[in-house]
C-alpha positions in Angstrom: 77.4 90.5 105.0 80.6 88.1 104.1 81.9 90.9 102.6 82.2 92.8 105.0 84.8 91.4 107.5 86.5 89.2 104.4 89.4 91.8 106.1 89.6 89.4 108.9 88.5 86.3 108.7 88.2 84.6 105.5 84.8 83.9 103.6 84.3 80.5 104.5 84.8 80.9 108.3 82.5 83.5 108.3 79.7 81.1 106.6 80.6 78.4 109.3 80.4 81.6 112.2 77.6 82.8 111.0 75.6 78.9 111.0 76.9 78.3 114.5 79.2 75.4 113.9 82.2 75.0 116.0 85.4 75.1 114.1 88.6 74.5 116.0 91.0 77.6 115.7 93.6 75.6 113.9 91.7 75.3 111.3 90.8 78.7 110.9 94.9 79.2 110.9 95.1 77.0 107.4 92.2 78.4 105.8 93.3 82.2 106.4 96.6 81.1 105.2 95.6 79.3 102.6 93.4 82.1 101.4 95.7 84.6 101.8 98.4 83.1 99.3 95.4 82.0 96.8 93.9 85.5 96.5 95.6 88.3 96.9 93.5 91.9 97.5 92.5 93.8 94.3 92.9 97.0 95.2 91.7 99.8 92.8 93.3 103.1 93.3 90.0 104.8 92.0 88.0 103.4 94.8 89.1 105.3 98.4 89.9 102.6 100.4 87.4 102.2 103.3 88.6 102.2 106.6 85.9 102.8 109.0 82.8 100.9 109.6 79.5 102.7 109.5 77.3 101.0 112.6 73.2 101.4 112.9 70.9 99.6 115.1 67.9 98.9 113.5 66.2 96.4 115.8 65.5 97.0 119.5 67.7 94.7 122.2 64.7 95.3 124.8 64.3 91.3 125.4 67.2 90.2 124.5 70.0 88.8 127.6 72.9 90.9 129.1 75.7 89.7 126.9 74.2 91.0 123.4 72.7 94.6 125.6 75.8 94.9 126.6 77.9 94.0 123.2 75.5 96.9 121.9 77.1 99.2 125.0 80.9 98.4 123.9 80.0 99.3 120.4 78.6 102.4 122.0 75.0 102.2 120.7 72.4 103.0 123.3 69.2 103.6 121.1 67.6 102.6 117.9 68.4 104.4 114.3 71.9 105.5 116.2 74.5 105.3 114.1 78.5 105.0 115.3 81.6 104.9 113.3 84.6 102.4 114.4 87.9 101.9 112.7 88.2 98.6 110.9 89.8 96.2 114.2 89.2 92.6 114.4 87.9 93.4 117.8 84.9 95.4 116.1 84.1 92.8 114.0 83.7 90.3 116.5 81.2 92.4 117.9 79.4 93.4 115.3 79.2 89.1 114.1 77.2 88.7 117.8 74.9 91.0 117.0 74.3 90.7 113.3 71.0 90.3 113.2 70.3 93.8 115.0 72.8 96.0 113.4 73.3 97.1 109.6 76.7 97.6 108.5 78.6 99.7 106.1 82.4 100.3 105.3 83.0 103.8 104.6 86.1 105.6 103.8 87.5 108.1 106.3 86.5 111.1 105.1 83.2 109.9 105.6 82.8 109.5 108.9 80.9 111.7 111.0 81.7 112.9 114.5 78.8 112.8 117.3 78.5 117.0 116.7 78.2 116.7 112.8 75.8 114.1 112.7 73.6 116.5 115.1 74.2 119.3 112.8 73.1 117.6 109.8 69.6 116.1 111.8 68.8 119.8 112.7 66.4 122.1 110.5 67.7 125.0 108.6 67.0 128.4 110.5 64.4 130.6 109.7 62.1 130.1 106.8 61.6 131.1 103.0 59.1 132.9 101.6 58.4 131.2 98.5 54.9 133.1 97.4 52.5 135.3 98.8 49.2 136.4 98.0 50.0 140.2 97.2 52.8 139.5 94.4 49.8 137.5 92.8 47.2 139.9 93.3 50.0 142.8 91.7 51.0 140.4 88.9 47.4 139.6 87.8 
C-alpha cells in the first residue's frame, strides 16, 4: 500500500503513519528531502503514467464513529462495492491513509477512469436476448 502514495510522502513516513507513531513534521521535511535527492523517479515512457486513483469500499463503516463515516462522505463513497475515481492530491491521500483498512486502492491512468454514467452503462445487461439453439433446427438437422 506504500506504493501507492510514495507520490507524497516518502516510504518510510508512511510505515511510521501507517503504525500510529507520532513523528514531528520537521522530520518528515528531511526525510522527503533527503529522499527526493537520493532517488530520483524512474519513469518509463512505455508505462502511461497513472494519474488518478481508483477508490472502492469494501468493508461497511456501519459502527464505526463520525470522523471515518464522514471521511468516506468527502471521498464521495456512500455504499459498499462503490467505486470513485480522484486525481492524485495530497489531500486525497490523506484521506484515503484514515480509512485504509476499508477502502482498496488502485492508480489508474486517465484514460481509465470512468464517469458515474459509464460505470452504470457497463453494470447494465445487454438488451434483448440471443437465440443460440432451438429444438426445430435439431429436429431438421437430424
Amino acid at each position: 500500500m506504500a506504493s501507492i502514495f510514495n507520490r507524497y510522502l516518502p516510504v518510510n513516513v508512511l510505515w511510521q503513519v501507517s503504525r500510529c507513531r507520532a513523528v514531528p513534521r520537521s522530520r518528515w521535511m528531511s526525510i522527503a528531502s533527503s529522499e527526493t535527492q537520493q532517488a530520483p523517479s524512474t519513469s518509463t515512457p512505455e508505462q502511461p503514467q497513472t494519474t488518478h486513483f481508483k477508490i472502492t469500499l469494501r468493508r461497511s463503516a456501519i459502527s464505526l464513529g463520525d470522523r471515518i463515516k464522514g471521511t468516506l462522505v468527502s471521498l464521495g463513497i456512500h455504499r459498499r462495492h462503490q467505486t470513485v475515481y480522484h486525481r492524485h492530491t495530497p489531500e486525497v491521500a490523506g484521506k484515503i491513509l484514515q480509512v485504509k483498512e476499508l477502502v482498496e486502492v488502485e492508480n489508474v491512468p486517465e484514460e481509465l477512469v470512468k464517469t458515474k454514467q459509464q460505470q452504470r452503462q457497463d453494470r447494465k445487461a445487454p438488451r434483448g436476448y440471443q437465440v443460440i439453439g432451438s429444438k426445430r433446427d435439431r429436429f431438421m438437422n437430424a
